[in-house]
N, C-alpha and C positions, 0 to 999 in steps of 0.2 A: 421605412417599414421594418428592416433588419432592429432596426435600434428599439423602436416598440416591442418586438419580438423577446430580444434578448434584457429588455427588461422586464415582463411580463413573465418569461420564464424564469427570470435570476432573481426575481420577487424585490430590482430594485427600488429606491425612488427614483425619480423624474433628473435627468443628466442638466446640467451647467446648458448646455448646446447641443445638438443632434448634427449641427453642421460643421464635419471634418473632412482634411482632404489629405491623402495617400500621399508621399514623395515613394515612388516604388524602384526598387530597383539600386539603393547606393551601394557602391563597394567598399569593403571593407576590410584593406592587403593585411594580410598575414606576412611573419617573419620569414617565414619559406616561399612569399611571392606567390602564396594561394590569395584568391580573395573571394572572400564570403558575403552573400547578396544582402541588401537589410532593407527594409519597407520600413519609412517613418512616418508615422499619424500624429496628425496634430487639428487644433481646432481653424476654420478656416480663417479667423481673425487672426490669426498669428499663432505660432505655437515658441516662436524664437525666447530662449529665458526660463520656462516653465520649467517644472521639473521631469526629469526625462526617467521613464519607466523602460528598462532594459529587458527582453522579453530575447532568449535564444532557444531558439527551436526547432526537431529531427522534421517537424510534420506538417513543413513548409508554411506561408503565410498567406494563403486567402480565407477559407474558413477560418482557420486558427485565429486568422488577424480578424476577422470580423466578432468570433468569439470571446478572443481576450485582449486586443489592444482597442477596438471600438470602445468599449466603457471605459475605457480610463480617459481615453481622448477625450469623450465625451464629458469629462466629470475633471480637469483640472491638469492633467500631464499632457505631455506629449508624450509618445511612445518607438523607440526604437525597436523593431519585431528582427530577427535576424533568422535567416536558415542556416542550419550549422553544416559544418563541412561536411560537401559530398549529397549533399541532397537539396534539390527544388532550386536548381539556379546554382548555388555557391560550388566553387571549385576544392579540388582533391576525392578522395576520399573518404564514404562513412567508415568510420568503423567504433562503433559504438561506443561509446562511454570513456574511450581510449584519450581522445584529444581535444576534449573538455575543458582541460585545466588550460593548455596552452594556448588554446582560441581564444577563452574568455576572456585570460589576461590582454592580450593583443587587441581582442574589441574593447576592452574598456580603456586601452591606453587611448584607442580612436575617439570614443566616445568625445572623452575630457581635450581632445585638443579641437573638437567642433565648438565655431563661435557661439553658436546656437543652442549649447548645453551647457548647464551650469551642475547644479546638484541632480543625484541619481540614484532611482531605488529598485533593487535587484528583485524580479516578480515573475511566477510563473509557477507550474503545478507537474508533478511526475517528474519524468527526464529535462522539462523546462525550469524543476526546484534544482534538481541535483546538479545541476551547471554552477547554479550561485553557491553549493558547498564548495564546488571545485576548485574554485577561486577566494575562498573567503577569508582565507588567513592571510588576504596579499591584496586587500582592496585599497584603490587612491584614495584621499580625504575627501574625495568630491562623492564619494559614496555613500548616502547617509543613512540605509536601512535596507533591510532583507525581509520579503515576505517568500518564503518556502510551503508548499502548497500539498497536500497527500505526497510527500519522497521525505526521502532521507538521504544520509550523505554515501552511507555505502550502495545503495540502488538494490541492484540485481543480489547481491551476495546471499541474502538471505535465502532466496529459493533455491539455491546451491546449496545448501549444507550436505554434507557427508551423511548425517543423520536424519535425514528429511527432502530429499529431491520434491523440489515441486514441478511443476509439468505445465500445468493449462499457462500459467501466467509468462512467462520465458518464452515458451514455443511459440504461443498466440501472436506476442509482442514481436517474434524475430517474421513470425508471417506477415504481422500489420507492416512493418519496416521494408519488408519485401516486397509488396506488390504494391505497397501508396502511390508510388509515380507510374502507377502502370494506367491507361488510358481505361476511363469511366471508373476509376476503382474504385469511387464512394458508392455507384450506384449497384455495382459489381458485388459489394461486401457482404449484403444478406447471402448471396448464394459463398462468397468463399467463407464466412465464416462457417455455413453447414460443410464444406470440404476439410478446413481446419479440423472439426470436431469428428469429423470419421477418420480423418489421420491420425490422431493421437491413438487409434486402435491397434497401428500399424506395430509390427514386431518383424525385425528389430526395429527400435525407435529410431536406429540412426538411417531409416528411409522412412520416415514419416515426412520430411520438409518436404521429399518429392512428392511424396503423394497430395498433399497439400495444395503446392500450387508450382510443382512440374519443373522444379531446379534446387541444387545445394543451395542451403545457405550455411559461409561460414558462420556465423553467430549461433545457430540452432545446432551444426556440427559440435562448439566449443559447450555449449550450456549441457549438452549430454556425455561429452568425452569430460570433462573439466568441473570438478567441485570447488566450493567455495574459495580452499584451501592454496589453489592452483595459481602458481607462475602467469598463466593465461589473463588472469585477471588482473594481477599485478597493475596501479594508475586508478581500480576502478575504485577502492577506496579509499574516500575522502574523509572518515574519520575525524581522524588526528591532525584535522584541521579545525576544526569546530572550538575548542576549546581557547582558540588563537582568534575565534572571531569578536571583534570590538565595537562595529554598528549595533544597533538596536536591530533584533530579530523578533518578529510576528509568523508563530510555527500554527498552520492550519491544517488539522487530519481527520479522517473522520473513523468511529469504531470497528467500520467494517470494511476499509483499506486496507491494502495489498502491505503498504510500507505502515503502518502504525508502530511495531513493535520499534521500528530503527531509528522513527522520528520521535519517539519519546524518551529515546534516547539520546538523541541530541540535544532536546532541550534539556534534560538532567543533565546535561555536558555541560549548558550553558549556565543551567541554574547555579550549579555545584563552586561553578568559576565566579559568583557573581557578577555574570553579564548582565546587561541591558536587554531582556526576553519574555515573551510570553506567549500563549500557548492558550489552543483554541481547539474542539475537537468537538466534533459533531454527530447524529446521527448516521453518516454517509457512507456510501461507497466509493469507489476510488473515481468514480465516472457521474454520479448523481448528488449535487451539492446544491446549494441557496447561492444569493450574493453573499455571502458573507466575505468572501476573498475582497471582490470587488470594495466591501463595506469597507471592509480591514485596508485597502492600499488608498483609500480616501484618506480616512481618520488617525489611522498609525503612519500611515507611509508620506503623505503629503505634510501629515506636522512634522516630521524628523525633516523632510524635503526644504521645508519654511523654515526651521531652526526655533521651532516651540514646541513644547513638552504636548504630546496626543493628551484626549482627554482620557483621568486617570480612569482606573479596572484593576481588578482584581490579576495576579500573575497568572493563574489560572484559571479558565473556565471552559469547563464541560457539559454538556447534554445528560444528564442523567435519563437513560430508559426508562421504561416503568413509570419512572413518573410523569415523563416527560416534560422535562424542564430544565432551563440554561440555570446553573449553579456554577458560583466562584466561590476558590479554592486559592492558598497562598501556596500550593508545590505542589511537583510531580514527585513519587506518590503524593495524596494528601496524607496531610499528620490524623491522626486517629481510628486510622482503619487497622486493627489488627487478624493475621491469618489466623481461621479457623477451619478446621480439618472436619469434612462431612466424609465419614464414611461409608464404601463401598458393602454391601451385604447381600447374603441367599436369597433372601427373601426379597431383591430387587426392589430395598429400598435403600434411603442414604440418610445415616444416622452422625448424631455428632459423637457416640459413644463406639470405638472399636469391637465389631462385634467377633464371636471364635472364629475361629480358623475355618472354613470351607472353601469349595471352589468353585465355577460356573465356566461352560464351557460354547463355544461354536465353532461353525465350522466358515473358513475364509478362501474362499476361490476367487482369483486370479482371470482368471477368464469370464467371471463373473459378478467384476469388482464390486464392493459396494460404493456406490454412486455417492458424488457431492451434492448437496444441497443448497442451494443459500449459498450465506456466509463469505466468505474473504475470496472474494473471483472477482474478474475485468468484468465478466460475462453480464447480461441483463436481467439474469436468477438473483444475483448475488443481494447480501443483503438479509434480515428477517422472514422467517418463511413455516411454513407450519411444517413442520417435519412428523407427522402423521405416516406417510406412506416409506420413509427412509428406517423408523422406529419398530414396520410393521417388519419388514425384511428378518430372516432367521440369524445371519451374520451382525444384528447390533444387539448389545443387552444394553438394557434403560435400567435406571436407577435411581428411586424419587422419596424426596421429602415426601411425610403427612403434609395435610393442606397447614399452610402457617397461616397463627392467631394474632401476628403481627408482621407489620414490615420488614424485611430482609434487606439492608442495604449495601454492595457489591462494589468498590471503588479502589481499582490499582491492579496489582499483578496477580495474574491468573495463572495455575499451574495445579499439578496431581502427580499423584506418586500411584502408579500401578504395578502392581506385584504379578508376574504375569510368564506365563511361559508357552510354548511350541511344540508341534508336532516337526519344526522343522527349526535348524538353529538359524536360519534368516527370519521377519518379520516386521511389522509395523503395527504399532497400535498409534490408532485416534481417539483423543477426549474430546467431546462437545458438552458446553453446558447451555441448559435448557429453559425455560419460564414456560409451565405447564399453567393456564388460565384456566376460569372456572369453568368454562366447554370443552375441556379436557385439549385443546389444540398446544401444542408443545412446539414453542419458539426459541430458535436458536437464538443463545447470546454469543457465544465466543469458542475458538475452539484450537487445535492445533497436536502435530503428529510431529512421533518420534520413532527409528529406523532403530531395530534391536540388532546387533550377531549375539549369537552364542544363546538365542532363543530356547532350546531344547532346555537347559535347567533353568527353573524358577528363579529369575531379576527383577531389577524394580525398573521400570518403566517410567523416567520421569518427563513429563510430556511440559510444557512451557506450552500454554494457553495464550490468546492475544490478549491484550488489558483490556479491562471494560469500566463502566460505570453505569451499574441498572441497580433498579429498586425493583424484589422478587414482593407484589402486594400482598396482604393479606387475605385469606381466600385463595392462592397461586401453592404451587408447586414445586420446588429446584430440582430439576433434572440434569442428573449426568449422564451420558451413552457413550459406550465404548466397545469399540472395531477396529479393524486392520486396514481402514483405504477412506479417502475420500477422492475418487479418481471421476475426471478427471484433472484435478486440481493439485491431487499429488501422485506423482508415478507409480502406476502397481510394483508391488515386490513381489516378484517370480518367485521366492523364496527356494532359487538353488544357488541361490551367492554370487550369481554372476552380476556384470555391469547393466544397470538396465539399460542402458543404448544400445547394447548386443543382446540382451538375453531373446530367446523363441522359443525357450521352453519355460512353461508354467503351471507350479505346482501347489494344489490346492492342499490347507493345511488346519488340522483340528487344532483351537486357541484355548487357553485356559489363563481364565479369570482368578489371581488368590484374591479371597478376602481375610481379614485378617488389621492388615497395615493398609492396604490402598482406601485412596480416597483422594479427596479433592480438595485444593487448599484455598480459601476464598479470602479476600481482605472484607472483613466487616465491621461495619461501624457500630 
């Protein structure tokens, strides 16, 4: 019944076998004499020889395992699922993203001396991707491919930035990590996810974890004391490892994930190097995907596993929005898209031509964030959403193309230069771009915030958007809207300078829009 289930929902075809059996429970010694639990699946004919799918992960293995190592069991591997240290059975301590590297090595040295395992291909999605960066510049020859799934190699880093604190995604995730092995906690999660989302109101934020769900956590302590920048984090990027990778890599993300920007960078790490990689990127959010993964560890992962070339494809292919439709492409960027600059104006519209010099202004309260939408969240908003009621708000100004008399098409890096100043010299502006339809319903495509000092004189504001690929049709609109918050997704800024994990006071602040120079810089074909 699971297995009906989970292909019906993963829209795959019909499995090899339905009939697998669990070896639950093997250990697996670490060099410090920890040893980390591992659940093997395999088909009940035998799984002894096949190619063995290495699956490590925070979020222990019975769902997990019926989610992501059921289908491959099912379809030609056998699967090694392992809990990583400090959680669901395996010994030591978690502690996040920390001891990664040196687990992984150690399970895969285990792996290759099992009679029963021959060739191996590194599979998994989120914190279950970024384990196989951790290790990838240091894989055996028995390793014959890397499927890396919505992550990237530095993880968490991004929502750290100094210029940019993110909030909902960090905090959520040290909450999910905290209370999983607490008793009922799946059926428990609608009501803590509503506790989560009333904590993050909490001031100071460095007692939001209590209010949450009624204890410290050091993790959620570290993500609000500690920027990207910080010591603290020191191990947790894997970078500079990417470039050292030599299996064949299959990078799957989707437009409206958490980790896009890091994972398309990786593959440009790899492209650049000419490795053996390619690159798949879909409609999705970091939690709502197809089989494609599954598709992808059949067709790429099991012919690298057999030692025959997968059948061939394009290096890239993407989902283009708007039109909807799978398009291959030979690189990230694709070749022919050049940036064109739609500008900002009074008259709240967005011109290709720089219009004079004016300004436009709102007012941004702090205690009255302006709300996220849609767009790049865990959350089950996240995603395409009419942004009608977020547009209508006094704190956003919109900015739109006439209706276009042809196709607009939108493929690669997204970014705006906004000229911009304060009532206060702290601040944040947010750019979202838009696909206004002919019912006037205005859909996010992509978007992304940057943390000003020295607000009080006129700066430019250059905000880094997430990459996209949409087609703006004709008859449609391009909107851009720009604000100080999209909370809570990104941290409000108190705007008196202090740290936002301390700050308790909050002050509301008159923003000014130059136009002139700002605008938005699109790659169009």
């Amino acid at each position: 019944m699971i297995s009906h289930l989970i292909e019906r929902m993963m829209k795959l075809p019909p499995p090899v076998t339905r009939n697998v059996v669990v070896q639950k429970g093997l250990r697996v010694p670490m060099p410090d004499g920890v040893e980390l639990l591992a659940d093997r699946w395999m088909p009940r004919s035998g799984g002894d020889g096949l190619p063995t799918a290495l699956i490590r992960s925070p979020y222990g293995r019975g769902m997990f395992g019926q989610m992501f190592a059921r289908p491959l069991a099912e379809r030609g591997y056998q699967v090694v699922m392992q809990s990583v240290r400090g959680g669901f059975g395996s010994g030591g301590t978690f502690d996040p993203m920390r001891q990664e590297r040196a687990d992984g090595l150690a399970t895969l040295d285990w792996l290759v001396s099992q009679p029963w395992s021959d060739a191996i291909v590194l599979y998994g999605l989120s914190y279950l991707g970024h384990v196989q960066w951790a290790v990838a510049d240091q894989l055996p020859p028995q390793v014959k491919a890397m499927i890396p799934i919505v992550t990237e190699s530095a993880l968490t880093l991004e929502f750290l930035r100094s210029d940019g604190m993110s909030l909902e995604t960090p905090f959520g995730w040290g909450v999910l990590v905290g209370t999983q092995e607490q008793p009922l906690a799946m059926l428990r999660k609608p009501f803590q996810d509503k506790k989560t989302a009333r904590a993050l109101h909490t001031l100071p934020l460095v007692e939001a974890d209590v209010a949450a769900f009624g204890q410290r956590s050091d993790y959620i302590q570290d993500i609000l004391a500690h920027d990207a920048g910080s010591a603290r984090w020191e191990g947790f990027d894997h970078s500079d490892r990417v470039a050292d990778v030599t299996v064949p890599v299959s990078s799957i993300g989707g437009w409206y994930d958490i980790f896009l920007p890091g994972q398309l960078r990786d593959f440009k790490v790899l492209q650049d190097k000419g490795r053996s990689a390619r690159l798949t990127v879909g409609p999705w959010t970091h939690t709502n995907f197809d089989g494609t993964p599954v598709e992808e560890a059949i067709s790429f992962g099991l012919a690298h596993a057999n030692g025959v070339e997968p059948p061939h494809r394009a290096p890239v292919r993407l989902y283009v929005m708007g039109q909807e439709a799978w398009r291959d492409f030979p690189s990230w960027p694709p070749p022919d898209y050049s940036p064109r600059r739609f500008h900002l104006s009074a008259s709240g519209t967005l011109t290709p031509d720089a219009p004079e010099s004016s300004v436009d202004t709102y007012r941004y309260d702090p205690a009255d964030p302006t709300p996220a939408v849609g767009g790049v969240r865990l959350s089950g908003t996240a995603g395409r959403v009419d942004n009608a009621a977020l547009e209508a708000r006094a704190d956003v100004l919109t900015y739109s193309t006439p209706v276009l008399d042809q196709d607009v098409e939108v493929v690669g890096e997204v970014s705006a230069e906004i000229w911009f100043s304060s009532s206060l010299p702290h601040a944040d502006v947010f750019v979202r771009l838009c696909d206004v339809d002919p019912e006037g319903r205005s859909w996010n495509v992509c978007d992304g915030l940057v943390s000003l000092t020295g607000a009080d004189e006129p700066q430019c504001a250059a905000v880094t958007l997430w990459p996209t690929a949409y087609r703006f049709k004709r008859g449609h609109r391009i909107r851009v809207q720009v604000s100080s918050g999209a909370f809570p997704r990104y941290a409000r800024n108190p705007g008196t300078g202090e740290s936002r994990a301390t700050a308790t006071k909050l002050l509301a602040a008159d923003q000014t829009v130059h136009y002139g120079q700002s605008a938005i810089i699109l790659p169009v074909h």
